[in-house]
Each structure stands twice: as C-alpha cells, then as structure tokens.
C-alpha positions in Angstrom: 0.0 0.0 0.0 1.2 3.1 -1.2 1.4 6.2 1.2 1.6 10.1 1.4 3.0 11.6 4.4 1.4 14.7 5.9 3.5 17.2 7.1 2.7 20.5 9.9 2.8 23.1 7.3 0.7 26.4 6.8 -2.2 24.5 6.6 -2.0 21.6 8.4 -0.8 20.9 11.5 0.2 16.9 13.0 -0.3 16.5 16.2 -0.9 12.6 16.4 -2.7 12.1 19.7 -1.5 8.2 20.0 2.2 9.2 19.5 2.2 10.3 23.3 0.5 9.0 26.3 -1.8 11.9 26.8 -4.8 9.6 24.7 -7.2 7.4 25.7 -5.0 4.7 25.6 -2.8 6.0 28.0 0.1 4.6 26.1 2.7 6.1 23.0 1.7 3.8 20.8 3.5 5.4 17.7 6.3 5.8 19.0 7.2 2.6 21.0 7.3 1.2 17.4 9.3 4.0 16.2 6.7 5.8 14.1 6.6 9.0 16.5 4.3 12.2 15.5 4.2 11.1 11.7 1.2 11.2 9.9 0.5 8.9 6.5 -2.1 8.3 4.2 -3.5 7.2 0.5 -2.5 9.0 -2.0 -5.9 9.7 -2.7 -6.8 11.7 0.6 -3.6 13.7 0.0 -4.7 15.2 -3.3 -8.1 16.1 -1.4 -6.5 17.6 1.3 -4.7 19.5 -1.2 -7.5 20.3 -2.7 -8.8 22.0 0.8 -5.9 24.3 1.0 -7.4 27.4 -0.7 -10.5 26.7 0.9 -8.6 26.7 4.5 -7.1 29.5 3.8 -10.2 31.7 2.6 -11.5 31.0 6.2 -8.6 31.6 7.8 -8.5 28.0 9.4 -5.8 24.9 9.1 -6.7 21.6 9.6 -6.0 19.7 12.5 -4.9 15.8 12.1 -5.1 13.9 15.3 -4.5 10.3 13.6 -4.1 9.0 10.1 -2.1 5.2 9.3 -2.1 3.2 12.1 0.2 0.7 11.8 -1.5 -3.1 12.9 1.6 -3.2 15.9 0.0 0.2 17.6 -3.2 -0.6 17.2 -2.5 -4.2 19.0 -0.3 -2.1 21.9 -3.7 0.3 22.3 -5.9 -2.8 22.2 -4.0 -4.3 25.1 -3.4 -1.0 26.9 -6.9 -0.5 26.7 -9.2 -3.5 26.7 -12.3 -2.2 26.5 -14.5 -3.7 24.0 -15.8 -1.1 21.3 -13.2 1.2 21.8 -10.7 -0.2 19.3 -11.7 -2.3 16.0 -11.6 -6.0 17.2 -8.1 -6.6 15.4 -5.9 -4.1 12.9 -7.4 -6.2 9.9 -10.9 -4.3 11.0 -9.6 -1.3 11.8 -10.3 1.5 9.2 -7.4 3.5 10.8 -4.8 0.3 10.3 -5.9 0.5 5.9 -5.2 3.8 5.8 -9.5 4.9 5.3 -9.6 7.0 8.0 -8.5 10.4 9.0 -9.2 12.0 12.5 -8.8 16.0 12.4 -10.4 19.0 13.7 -10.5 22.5 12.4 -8.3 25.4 13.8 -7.8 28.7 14.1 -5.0 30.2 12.1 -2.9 30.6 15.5 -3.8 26.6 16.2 -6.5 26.7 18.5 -9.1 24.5 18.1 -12.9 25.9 16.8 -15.1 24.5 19.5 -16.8 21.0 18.9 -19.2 18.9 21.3 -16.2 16.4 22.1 -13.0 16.3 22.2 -11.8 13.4 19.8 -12.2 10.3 21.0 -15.1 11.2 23.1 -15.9 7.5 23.8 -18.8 8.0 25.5 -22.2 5.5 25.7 -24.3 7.9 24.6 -22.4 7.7 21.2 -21.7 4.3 20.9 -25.5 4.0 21.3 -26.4 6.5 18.3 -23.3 4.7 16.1 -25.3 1.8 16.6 -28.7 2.9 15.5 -27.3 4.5 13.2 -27.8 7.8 14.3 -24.3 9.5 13.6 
C-alpha cells in the first residue's frame, strides 16, 4: 500500500494524539514502534487535502490531524493497553485507521487553536456508541 506523508505546514498541523500517552490509551503507541508524530495516508486523501488548502485559507483555518495510518503493531499495543470492547476495532485487519481509510482532524484557528466542537476526539462516551449503533451519527 502506497502512502503520502502529511507534514505540519501552513495549513495543516500533525499533532498525532496516540504518538504520546496523553490519549485514551494511555500509552505512546507510535512511538514505541518508532513511528513517532508522523502522519500517512493514501494518495488519494492527499490530493483532497490539497484540494482544501485554498479553501482553509479563505477562512482563515488549518486543519487539524489527530490520527491517520495506524500501523496493525499500535493498534494491538492500544488494544492491550486498553481492553475495553468497542473502543478499538476488534483486530488491525478491521480497523479503518490500520488500511489507511480513515483520518481523524479537527478544524483550527489560524494561530492553532481548536474551533469549539461537542467532544474532544475520541469522546468514547455511551451515549455515542448508542447513536453509532442505530445508526444515528
């Protein structure tokens, strides 16, 4: 699998919450297998976050990216770290996040802080589990 890496730049800024223990996990997942803050994905998600730059810009906003690639050893340390079932895709094979298919951001003010959302990322709360399950969100 072929991957783009996503750099902190004018637009964008990296901060991936499971390459330090401040996460749900509790654990540096990313970088106990030597991955650290980097942030990959397909090729095809670069081009559309390229494609978001001029609109970022014309609102004066940069893009967040909590978690991209998650490579199937991390998301077995956070499974064990962590073993809650529902937090975590059963295995890396099910996990969106371990395929490269999913992308976790937020959107920022140009100085970096965060807009204001109802949770935080991760927000793992029963209320939401309930609603993924109906299909609500």
């Amino acid at each position: 699998m072929k991957l783009i890496e996503i750099k902190s730049d004018a637009d964008f800024i990296v901060d991936m919450m499971y390459a330090k223990p401040t996460n749900m996990s509790g654990i540096d997942a990313y970088g106990q297998i030597g991955l650290g803050n980097r942030c990959f994905i397909r090729p095809e998600a670069a081009e559309n976050l390229e494609n978001l730059r001029p609109k970022l810009r014309a609102e004066h906003l940069k893009l967040k990216v909590f978690d991209g690639y998650r490579p199937p050893q991390s998301h077995t340390l956070m499974m064990n770290a962590m073993p809650v079932k529902g937090l975590y895709a059963d295995s890396a094979f099910l996990s969106s996040h371990c395929h490269a298919a999913a992308l976790d951001v937020c959107l920022c003010r140009e100085d970096g802080e965060e807009l204001d959302f109802p949770t935080k990322v991760d927000a793992y709360l029963p209320r939401f589990a309930d609603e993924v399950h109906r299909g609500v969100l």
